[in-house]
C-alpha positions as CSV (number, residue, x, y, z in Angstrom):
1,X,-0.6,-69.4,19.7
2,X,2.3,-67.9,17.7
3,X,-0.2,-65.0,16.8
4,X,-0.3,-64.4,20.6
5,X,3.3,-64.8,21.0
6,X,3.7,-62.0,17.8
7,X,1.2,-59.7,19.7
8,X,2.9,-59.5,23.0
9,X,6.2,-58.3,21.3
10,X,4.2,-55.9,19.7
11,X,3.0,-54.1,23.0
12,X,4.9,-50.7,24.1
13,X,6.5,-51.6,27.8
14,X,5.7,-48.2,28.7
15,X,1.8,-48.1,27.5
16,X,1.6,-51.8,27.5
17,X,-0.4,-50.9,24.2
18,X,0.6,-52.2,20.8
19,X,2.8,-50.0,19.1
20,X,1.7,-46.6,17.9
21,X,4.2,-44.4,15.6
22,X,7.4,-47.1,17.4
23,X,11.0,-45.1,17.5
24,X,13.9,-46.9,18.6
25,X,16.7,-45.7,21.1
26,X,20.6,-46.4,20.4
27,X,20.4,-49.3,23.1
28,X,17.6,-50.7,20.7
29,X,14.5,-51.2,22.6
30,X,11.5,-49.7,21.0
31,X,8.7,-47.3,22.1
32,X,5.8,-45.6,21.0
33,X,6.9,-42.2,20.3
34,X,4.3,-40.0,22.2
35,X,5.1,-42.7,25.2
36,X,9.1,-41.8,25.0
37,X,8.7,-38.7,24.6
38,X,6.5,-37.6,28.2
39,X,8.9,-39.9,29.8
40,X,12.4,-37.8,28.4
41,X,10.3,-35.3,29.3
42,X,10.4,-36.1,32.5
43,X,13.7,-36.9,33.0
44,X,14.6,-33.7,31.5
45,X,14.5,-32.2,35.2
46,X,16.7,-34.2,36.4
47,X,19.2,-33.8,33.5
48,X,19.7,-37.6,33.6
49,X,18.2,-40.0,30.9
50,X,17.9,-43.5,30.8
51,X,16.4,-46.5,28.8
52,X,13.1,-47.2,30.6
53,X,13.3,-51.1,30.1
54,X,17.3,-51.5,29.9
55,X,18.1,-49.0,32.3
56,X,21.2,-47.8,29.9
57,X,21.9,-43.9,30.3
58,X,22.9,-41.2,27.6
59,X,24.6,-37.9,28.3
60,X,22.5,-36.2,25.8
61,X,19.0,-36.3,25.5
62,X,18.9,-39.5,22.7
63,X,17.5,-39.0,19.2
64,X,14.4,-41.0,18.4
65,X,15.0,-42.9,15.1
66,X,11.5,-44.1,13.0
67,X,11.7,-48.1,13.3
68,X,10.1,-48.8,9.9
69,X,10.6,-52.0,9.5
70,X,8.8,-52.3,13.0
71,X,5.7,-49.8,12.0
72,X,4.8,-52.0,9.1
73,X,4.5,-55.1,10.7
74,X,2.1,-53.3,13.0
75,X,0.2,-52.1,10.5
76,X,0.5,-55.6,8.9
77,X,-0.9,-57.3,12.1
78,X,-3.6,-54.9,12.6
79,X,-4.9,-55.2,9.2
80,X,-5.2,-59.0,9.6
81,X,-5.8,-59.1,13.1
82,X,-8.6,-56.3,13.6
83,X,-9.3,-55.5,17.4
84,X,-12.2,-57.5,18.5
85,X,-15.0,-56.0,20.5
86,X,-16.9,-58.4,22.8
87,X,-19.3,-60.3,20.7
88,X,-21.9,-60.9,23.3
89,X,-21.6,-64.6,22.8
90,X,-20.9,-67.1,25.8
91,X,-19.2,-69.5,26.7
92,X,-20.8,-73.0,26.0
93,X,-19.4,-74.8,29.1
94,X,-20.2,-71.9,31.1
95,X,-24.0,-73.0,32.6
96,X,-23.6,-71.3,35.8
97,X,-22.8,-68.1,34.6
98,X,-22.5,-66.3,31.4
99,X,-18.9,-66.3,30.5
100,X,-18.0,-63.9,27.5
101,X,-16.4,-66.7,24.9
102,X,-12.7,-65.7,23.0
103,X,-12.4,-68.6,20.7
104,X,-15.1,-70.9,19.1
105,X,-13.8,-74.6,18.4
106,X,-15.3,-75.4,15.1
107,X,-14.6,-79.3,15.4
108,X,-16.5,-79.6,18.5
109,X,-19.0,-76.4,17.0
110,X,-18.1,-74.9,20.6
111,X,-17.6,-71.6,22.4
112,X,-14.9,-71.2,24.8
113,X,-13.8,-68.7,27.4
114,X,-10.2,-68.6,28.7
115,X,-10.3,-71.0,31.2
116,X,-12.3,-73.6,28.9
117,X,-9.9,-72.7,26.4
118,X,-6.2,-73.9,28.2
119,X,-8.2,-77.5,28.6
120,X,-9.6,-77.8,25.4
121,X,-7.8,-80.7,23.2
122,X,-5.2,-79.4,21.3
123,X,-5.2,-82.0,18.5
124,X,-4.5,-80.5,14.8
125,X,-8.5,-81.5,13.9
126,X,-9.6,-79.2,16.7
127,X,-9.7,-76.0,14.6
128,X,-10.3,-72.7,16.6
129,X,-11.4,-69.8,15.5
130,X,-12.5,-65.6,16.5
131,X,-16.2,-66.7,18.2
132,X,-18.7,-66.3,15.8
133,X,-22.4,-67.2,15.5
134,X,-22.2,-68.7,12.3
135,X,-19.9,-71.9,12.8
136,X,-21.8,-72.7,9.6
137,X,-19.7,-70.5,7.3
138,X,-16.8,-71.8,9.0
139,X,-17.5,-75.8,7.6
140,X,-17.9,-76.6,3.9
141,X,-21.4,-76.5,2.5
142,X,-21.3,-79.8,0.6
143,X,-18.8,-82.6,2.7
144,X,-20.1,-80.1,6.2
145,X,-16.5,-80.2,7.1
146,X,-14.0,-77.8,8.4
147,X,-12.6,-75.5,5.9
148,X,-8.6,-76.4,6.5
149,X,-7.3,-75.6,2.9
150,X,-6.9,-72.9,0.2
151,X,-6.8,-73.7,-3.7
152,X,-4.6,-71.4,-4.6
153,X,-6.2,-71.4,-8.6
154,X,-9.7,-70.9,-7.8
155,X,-8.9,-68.9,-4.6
156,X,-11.8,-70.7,-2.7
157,X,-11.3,-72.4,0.9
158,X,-11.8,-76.1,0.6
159,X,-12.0,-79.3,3.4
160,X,-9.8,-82.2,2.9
161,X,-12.6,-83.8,0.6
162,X,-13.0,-81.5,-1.6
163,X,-8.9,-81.2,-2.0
164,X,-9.3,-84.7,-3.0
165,X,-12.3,-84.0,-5.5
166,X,-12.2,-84.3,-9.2
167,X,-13.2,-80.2,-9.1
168,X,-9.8,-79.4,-7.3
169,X,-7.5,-82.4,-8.7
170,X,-4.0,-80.8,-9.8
171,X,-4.3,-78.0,-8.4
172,X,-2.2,-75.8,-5.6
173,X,-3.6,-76.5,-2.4
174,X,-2.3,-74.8,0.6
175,X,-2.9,-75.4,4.5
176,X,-5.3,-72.7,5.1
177,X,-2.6,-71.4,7.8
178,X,0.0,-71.9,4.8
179,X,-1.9,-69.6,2.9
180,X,-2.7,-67.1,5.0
181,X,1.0,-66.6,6.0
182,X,1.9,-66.2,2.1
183,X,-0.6,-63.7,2.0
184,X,0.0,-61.9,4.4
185,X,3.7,-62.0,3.2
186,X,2.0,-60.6,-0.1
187,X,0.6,-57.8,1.9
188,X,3.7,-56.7,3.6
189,X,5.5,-56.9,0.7
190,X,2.7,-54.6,-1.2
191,X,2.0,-52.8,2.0
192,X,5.6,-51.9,1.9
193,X,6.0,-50.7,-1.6
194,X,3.1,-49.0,-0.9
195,X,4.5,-46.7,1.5
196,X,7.9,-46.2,0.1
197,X,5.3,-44.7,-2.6
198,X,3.3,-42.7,0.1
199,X,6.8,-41.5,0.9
200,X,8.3,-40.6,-2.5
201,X,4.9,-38.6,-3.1
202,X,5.4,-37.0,0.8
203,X,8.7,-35.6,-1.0
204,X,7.3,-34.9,-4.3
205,X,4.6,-32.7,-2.5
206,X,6.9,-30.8,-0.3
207,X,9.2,-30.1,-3.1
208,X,6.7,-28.8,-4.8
209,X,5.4,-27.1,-2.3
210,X,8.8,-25.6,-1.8
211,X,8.7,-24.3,-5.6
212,X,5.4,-23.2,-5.2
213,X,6.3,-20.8,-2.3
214,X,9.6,-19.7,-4.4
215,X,7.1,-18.8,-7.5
216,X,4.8,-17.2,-5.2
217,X,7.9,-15.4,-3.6
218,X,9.4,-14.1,-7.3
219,X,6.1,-13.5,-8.6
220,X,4.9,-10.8,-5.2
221,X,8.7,-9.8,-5.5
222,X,7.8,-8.9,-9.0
223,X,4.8,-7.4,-8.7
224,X,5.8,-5.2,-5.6
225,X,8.7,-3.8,-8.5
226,X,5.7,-3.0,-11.1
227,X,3.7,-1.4,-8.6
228,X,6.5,0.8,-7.3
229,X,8.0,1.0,-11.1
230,X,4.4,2.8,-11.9
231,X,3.9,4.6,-8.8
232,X,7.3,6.3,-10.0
233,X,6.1,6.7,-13.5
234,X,2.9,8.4,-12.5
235,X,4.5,10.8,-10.2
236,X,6.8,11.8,-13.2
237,X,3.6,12.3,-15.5
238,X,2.4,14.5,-12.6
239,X,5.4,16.5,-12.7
240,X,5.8,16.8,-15.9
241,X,1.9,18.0,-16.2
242,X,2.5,20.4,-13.8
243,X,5.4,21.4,-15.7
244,X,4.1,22.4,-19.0
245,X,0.9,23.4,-17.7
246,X,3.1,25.8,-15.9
247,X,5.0,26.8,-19.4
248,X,1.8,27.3,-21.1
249,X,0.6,29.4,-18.2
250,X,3.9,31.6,-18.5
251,X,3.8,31.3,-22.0
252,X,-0.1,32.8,-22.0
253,X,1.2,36.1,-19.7
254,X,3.9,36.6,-22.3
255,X,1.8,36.3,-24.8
256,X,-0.6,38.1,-23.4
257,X,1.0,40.9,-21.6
258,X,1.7,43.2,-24.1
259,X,-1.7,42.6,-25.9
260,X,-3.3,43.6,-22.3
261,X,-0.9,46.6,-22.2
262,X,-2.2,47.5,-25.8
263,X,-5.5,47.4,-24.4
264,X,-5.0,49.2,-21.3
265,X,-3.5,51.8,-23.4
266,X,-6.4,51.9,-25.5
267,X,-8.5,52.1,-22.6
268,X,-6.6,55.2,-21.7
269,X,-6.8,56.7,-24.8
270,X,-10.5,56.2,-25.0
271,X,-10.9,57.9,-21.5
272,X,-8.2,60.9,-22.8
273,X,-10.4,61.6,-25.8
274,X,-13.9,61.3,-24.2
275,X,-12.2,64.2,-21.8
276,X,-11.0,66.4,-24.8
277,X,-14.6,66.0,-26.6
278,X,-16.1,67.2,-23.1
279,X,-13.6,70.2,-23.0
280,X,-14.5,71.1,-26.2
281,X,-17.7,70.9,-25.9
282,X,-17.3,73.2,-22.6
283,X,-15.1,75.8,-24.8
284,X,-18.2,75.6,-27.2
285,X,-20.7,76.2,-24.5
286,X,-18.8,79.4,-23.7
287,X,-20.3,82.5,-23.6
288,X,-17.6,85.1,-22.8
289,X,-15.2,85.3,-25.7
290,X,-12.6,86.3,-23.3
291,X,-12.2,83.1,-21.7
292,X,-13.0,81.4,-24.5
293,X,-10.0,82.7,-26.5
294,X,-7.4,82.7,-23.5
295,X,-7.9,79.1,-23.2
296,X,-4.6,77.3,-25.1
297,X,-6.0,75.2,-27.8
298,X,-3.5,72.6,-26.6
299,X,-4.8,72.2,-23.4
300,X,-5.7,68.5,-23.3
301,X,-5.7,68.3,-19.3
302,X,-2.2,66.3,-18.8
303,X,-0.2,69.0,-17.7
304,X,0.5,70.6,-14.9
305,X,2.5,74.1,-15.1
306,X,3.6,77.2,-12.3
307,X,2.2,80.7,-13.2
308,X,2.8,83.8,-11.3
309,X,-1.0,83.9,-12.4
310,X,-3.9,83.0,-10.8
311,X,-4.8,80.6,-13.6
312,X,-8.3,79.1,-14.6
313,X,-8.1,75.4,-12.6
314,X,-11.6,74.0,-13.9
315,X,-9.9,71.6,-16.6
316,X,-8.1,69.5,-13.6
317,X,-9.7,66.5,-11.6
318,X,-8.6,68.0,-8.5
319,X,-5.6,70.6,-7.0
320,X,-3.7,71.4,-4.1
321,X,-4.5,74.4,-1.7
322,X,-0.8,74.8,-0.7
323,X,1.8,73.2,-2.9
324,X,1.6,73.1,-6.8
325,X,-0.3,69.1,-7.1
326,X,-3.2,68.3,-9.3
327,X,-4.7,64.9,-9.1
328,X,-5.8,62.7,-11.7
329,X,-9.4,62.2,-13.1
330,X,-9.1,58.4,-13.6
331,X,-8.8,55.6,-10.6
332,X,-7.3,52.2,-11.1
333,X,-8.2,49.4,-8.3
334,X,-7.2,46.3,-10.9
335,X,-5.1,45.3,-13.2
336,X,-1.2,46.2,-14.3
337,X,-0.8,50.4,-15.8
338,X,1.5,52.5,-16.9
339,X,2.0,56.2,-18.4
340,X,5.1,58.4,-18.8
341,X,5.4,62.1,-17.6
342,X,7.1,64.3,-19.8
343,X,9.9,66.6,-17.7
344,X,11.9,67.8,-19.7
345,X,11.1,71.3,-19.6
346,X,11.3,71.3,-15.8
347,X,14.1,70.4,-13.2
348,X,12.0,70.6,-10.3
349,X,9.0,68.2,-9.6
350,X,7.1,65.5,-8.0
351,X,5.0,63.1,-9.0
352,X,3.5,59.8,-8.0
353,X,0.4,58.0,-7.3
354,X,-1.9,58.2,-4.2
355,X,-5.3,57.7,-2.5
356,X,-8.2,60.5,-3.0
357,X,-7.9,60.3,0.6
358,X,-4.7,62.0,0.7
359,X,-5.3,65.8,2.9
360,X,-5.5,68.2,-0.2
361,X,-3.7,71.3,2.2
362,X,-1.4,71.5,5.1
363,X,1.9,69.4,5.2
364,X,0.4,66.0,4.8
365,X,-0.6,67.0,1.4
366,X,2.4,66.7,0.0
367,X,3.4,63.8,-2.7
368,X,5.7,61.3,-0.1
369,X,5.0,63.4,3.2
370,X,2.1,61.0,4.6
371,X,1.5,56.9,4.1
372,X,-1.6,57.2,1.8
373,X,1.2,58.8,-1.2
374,X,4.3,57.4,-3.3
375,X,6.9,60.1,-5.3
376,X,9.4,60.4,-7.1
377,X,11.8,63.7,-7.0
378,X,14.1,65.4,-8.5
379,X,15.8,68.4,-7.3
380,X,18.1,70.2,-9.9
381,X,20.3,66.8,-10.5
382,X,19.4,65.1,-7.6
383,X,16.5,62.7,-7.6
384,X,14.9,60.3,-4.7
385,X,12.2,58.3,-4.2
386,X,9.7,59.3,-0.9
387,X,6.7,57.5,0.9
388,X,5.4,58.7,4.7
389,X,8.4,61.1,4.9
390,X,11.0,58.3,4.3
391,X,13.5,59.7,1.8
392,X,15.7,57.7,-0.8
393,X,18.5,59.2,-2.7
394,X,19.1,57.6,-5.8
395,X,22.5,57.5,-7.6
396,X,23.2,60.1,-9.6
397,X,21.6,60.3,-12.7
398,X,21.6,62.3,-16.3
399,X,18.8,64.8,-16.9
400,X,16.2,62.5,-18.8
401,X,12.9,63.6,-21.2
402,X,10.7,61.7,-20.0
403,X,9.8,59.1,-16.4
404,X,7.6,56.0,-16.5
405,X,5.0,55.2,-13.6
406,X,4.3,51.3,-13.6
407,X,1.5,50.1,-11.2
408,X,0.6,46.9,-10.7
409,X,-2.4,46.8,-8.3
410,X,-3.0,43.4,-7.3
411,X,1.1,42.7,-7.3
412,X,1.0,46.0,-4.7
413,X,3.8,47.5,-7.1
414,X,4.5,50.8,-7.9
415,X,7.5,51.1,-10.1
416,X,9.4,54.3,-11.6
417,X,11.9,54.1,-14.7
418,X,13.9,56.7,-16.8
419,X,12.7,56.3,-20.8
420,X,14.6,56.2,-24.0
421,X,17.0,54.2,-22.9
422,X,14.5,52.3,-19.7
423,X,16.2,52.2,-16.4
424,X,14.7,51.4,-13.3
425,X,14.9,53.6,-10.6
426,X,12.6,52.1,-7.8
427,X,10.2,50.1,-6.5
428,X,7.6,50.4,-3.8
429,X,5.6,47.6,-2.5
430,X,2.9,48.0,-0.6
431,X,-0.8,46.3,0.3
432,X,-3.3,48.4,-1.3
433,X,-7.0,49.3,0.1
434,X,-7.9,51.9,-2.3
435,X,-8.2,53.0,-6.0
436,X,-5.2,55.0,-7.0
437,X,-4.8,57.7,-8.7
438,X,-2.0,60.0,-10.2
439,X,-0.5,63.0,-9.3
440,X,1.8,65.5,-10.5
441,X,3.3,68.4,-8.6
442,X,5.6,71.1,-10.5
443,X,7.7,73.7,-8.9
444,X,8.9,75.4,-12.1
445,X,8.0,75.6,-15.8
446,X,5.4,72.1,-16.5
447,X,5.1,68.9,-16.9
448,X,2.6,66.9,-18.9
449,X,1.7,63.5,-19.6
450,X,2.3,61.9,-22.6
């Protein structure tokens, strides 16, 4: 009976169930913790709480403390008192009806139900026992009495003849209730050091869990810093590629820009010579020794001169009907070019670059008077810069030898300096849509190219 007795102070008042996860409250009566909790829960509402089975009340909602002490002894009783499902056997005294049994007597090799039970004899020789259909295993095999001791040195249940046995002489022997209660004493005590080691590895796996998470922290912190410490690195290399790609490029086009000048002069000269073989070859064509002979030996078609005269204009590409122009034999629709003018026998002229589309009489055909032309002028000392009738005066500037075209086609540049020293005079930008080709216009005494 005092397993009974244990088992009803064992049951939550709330669930009426034995204890599951018990917490204790300051007035100290203890709950399950789920089974506490709905009922705070409830009172919650009405902002008053109370002890369920003492009726005390808190001003705060109270804090649940773990009863440990409490928890293992329910772990300790369920362990050695496992819940028993009906076993299908019935009562023996029961002949009416069949009466589940709830404890077997093994002195009277009985089963009893409850009310069979609270009239049985209660004499210590009346041993009872869980029902079971084997009251055999309960007796021993030899003497076929009840098993009512323990030898505690060959750990073997014994009756009261075999304690008095030869086999079992001097040794521990326990009541068989004796012995349970020191084992089970055994098992709270391991049961307990058992859990306080549960526990201590509970803490051991949070800390490390915590040091895990701060490793795992560093280490992402860490890489995040390489991946933006390379990222920053490459973008450097990028600009720094960019960088002396862009220095060798500019260092190429120096390089390069006087050896492509060379070239283009070459080109030029190539061109000026294939014309001078070509006027020779005309003068040696030439039947009438008349013309033949007034022909200037120096004429190498690159300048341009006023005569009172009608004079002999086959050796230029193209002239003027009303002012004193000839145009250029040679185009240009690529590339960067330049050639010099020689004025120095001449204070007033024009000259420039334009398309063959320019009108070749009328107003419009003048150097600068249309938007197809771009001149340079001097007057006496004066000298400006013209395109589509817009004038320019230029500062005032020093009678020079000789003037420098520049073009640079795909730039849309043309450029006029003063030589020996080089001074830049002007610049005229514009979008080009057609070859170009030079002019030269001459209002008294010539001017040539060099």
């Amino acid at each position: 009976m005092a397993s009974a007795d244990l088992r009803a102070e064992l049951d939550c008042s709330i669930c009426l169930n034995i204890y599951t996860a018990p917490v204790m409250l300051k007035c100290g009566h203890n709950f399950c913790r789920d089974c506490i909790g709905r009922v705070l829960d409830t009172q919650e509402e009405s902002g008053v709480y109370f002890c369920p089975q003492c009726r005390e009340e808190f001003q705060e909602r109270p804090a649940l403390s773990r009863n440990i002490t409490l928890r293992n002894i329910v772990e300790s009783f369920r362990s050695s008192h496992p819940e028993q499902k009906e076993s299908g056997i019935s009562c023996t005294y029961c002949i009416h009806a069949s009466v589940p049994a709830v404890k077997s007597c093994l002195m009277c090799e009985a089963f009893l139900c409850d009310n069979h039970l609270k009239v049985h004899s209660k004499s210590p020789e009346h041993v009872l026992s869980d029902p079971t259909t084997s009251l055999e295993d309960r007796k021993c095999s030899i003497h076929k009495k009840v098993l009512e001791y323990y030898c505690t040195e060959d750990a073997a249940c014994i009756c009261v003849s075999c304690s008095l046995s030869i086999e079992h002489r001097g040794h521990q022997v326990d009541k068989l209730q004796e012995a349970f209660t020191k084992k089970k004493m055994k098992l709270a005590n391991n049961l307990q050091k058992l859990i306080v080691k549960k526990e201590e590895t509970e803490r051991r796996v949070r800390s490390l869990q915590e040091r895990r998470g701060e490793v795992q922290g560093k280490a992402n912190g860490e890489a995040e810093r390489v991946i933006d410490l390379f990222k920053d690195l490459r973008r450097r290399l990028e600009d720094l590629e960019k960088k002396i790609l862009n220095e060798i490029s500019r260092q190429e086009e120096q390089l390069l820009h006087p050896v492509n000048d060379l070239i283009q002069q070459l080109e030029t000269k190539k061109v000026e010579l294939t014309m001078k073989i070509r006027h020779i070859e005309e003068l040696c064509n030439m039947t009438d020794p008349l013309t033949a002979l007034q022909e200037p030996d120096k004429d190498d078609r690159r300048t341009a001169s006023r005569s009172g005269t009608d004079q002999d204009r086959k050796f230029f590409h193209e002239i003027f009907t009303d002012y004193n122009q000839v145009l250029g034999s040679q185009s240009f629709s690529s590339g960067r070019h330049y050639w010099e003018v020689d004025v120095r026998k001449s204070n007033n002229w024009r000259i420039g670059m334009c398309y063959d589309s320019m009108e070749r009489k009328g107003d419009d055909s003048l150097i600068g008077c249309n938007d197809v032309s771009w001149g340079l002028d001097r007057r006496g000392k004066n000298y400006m810069v013209i395109h589509d009738s817009d004038e320019t005066e230029l500062d005032d500037h020093l009678p020079c030898e000789r003037v420098r075209v520049y073009l640079d086609y795909e730039a849309g540049q043309i450029s006029f300096y003063m030589c020996d020293p080089i001074e830049h005079l002007h610049t005229f930008s514009a979008d080009f849509t057609e070859p170009l080709y030079a002019v030269l216009g001459v209002w008294h005494a010539s001017i040539s190219l060099c």
